[in-house]
N, C-alpha and C positions, 0 to 999 in steps of 0.2 A: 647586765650588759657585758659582765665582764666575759661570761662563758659564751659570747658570740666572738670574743677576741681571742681569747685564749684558752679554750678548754673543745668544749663539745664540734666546734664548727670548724677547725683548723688550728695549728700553731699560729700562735701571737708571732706576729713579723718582727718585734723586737726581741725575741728571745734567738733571733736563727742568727747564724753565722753570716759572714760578706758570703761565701761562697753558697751557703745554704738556701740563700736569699736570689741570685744567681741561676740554682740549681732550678728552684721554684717558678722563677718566671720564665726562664727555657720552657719550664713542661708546661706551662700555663700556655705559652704559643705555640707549641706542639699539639699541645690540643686543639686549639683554639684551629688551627690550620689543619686535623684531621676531622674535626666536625665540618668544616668550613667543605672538605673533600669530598665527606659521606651525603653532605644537603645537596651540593651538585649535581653528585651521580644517584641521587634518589629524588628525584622531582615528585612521587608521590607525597613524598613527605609535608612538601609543600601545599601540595592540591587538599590535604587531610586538614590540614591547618587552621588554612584559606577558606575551605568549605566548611569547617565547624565554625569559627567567628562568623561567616555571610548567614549560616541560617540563625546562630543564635542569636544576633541584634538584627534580622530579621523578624524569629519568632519572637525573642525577649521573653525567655521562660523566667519564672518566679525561683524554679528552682535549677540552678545551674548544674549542681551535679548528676541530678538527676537525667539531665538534657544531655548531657556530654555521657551519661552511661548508655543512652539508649541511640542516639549518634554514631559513638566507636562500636557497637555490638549490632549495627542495623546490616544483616545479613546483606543488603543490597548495595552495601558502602563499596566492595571492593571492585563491583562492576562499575558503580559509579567512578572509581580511580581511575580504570583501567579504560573508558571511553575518553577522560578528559585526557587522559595522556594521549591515547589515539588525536583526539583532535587538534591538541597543541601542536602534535607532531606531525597532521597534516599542514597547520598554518603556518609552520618554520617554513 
């Protein structure tokens, strides 16, 4: 456990500075507020999501990764984005 605190996964919060600690959670809501930016102005992102969870506890494949490679690599995925946006975008 300890190299989830302090080693491999980030600095230990107790080894950082007041200011360090400061520094860190600025960037942490910096981020947090530029992902929050990029989800908005990318609504497929969502639709991608949204539509792999509805078919796969739809389908409930056995094997999930499998499901999800054959999912993001189905050649007919991006027309499928590209109507749901159209449609959302008629019923705004």
């Amino acid at each position: 456990m300890e190299s989830l605190l302090g080693g491999t996964l980030g600095p230990n919060p107790a080894t950082l500075s007041p200011e360090q600690l400061e520094q860190l959670r600025d960037f942490k809501i910096q981020t947090r507020i530029a992902n929050e930016k990029y989800l908005r102005t990318h609504k497929e992102v969502s639709l991608l999501i949204s539509g792999f969870f509805r078919e796969m506890f739809l389908k409930r494949p056995d094997d999930i990764l499998e499901f999800a490679a054959y999912y993001f690599t189905d050649p007919r995925l991006p027309n499928k984005i590209h109507m749901q946006l159209i449609k959302d975008k008629k019923e705004a």
